[in-house]
C-alpha positions in Angstrom: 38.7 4.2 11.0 35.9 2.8 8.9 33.3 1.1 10.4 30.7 -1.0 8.1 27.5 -2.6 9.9 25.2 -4.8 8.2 21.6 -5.2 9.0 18.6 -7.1 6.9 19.5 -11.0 6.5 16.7 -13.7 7.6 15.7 -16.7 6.8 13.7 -16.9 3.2 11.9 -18.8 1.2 13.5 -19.8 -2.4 12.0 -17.4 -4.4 11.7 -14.6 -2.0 13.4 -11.2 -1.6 15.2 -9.5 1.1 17.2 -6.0 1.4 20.4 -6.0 2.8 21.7 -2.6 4.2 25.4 -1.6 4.7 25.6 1.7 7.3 29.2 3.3 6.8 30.9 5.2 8.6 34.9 6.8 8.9 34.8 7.0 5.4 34.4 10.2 2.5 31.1 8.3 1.8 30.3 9.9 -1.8 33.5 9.7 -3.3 33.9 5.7 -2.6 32.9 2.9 -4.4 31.6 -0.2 -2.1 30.7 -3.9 -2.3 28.9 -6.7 -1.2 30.6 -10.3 -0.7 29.6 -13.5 0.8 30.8 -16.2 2.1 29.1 -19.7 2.6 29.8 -22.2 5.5 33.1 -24.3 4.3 33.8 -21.7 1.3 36.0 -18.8 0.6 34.4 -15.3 0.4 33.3 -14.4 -2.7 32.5 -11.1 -4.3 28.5 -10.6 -5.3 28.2 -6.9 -6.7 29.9 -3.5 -6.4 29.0 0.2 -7.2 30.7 3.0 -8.1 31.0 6.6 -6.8 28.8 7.5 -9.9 26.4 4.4 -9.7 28.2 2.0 -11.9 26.9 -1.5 -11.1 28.9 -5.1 -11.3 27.9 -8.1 -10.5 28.6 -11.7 -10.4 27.6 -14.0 -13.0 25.3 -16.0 -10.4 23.6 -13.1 -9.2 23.1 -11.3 -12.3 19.4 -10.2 -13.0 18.3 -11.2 -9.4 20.5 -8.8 -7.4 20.6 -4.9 -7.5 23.1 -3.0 -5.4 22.1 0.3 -4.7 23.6 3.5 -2.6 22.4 6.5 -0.8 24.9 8.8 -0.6 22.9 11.2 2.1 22.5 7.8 4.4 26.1 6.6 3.8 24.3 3.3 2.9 24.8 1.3 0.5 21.7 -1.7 -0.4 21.7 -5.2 -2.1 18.5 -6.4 -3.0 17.9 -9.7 -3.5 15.0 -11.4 -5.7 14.3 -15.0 -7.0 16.5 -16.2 -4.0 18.3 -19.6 -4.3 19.4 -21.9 -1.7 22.7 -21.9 -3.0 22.6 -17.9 -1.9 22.8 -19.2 1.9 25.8 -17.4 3.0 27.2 -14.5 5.3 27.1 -11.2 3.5 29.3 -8.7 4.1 30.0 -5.1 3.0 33.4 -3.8 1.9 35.3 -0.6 0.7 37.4 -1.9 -2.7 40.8 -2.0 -1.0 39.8 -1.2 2.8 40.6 -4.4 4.9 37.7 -3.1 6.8 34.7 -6.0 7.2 31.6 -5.7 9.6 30.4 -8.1 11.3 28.4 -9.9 8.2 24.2 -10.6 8.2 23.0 -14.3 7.9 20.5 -15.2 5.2 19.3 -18.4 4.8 17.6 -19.8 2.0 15.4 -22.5 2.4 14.2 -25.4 -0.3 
């Protein structure tokens, strides 16, 4: 069973940074690719970056050059750092495995004008 918990949201300054970490577990951790989505209050979840078993990166147009998603394969963790946040990045951010139904339980950041 795979189990995803998120840890690192707050509330931020625009402009600031935080680190989101994704702990997984129930899962052959090297050999799959994971991503990060969000979802703001009254919106549909929407995806913000994914990485592949070899490192490939992909992100979404809005977060491009201010996100980085990371992974470490010995931690079964995967990262999303965030720079230059925007207000309009106030959402809940979850982890996912690409075509796992699996969600944790999201981390809050809050973005503030």
């Amino acid at each position: 069973q795979v189990q995803l918990v998120e840890s690192g949201g707050g509330l931020v300054q625009a402009g600031g940074s935080l680190r989101l970490s994704c702990a997984a577990s129930g899962i052959i951790f090297s050999i799959s690719a994971m991503a990060w989505y969000r979802q703001a209050p009254g919106k549909q979840r929407e995806f913000v970056a994914t990485i592949s078993q070899i490192g490939s990166t992909n992100y979404a147009d809005s977060v491009k050059g201010r996100f980085t998603i990371s992974r470490d394969n010995a931690k079964k963790t995967v990262h999303l750092y965030m720079n230059n946040l925007k207000p309009e990045d106030t959402a809940v951010y979850y982890c996912n495995v690409p075509g796992s139904a699996s969600w944790g339980q999201g981390t809050q950041v809050t973005v503030s004008s």
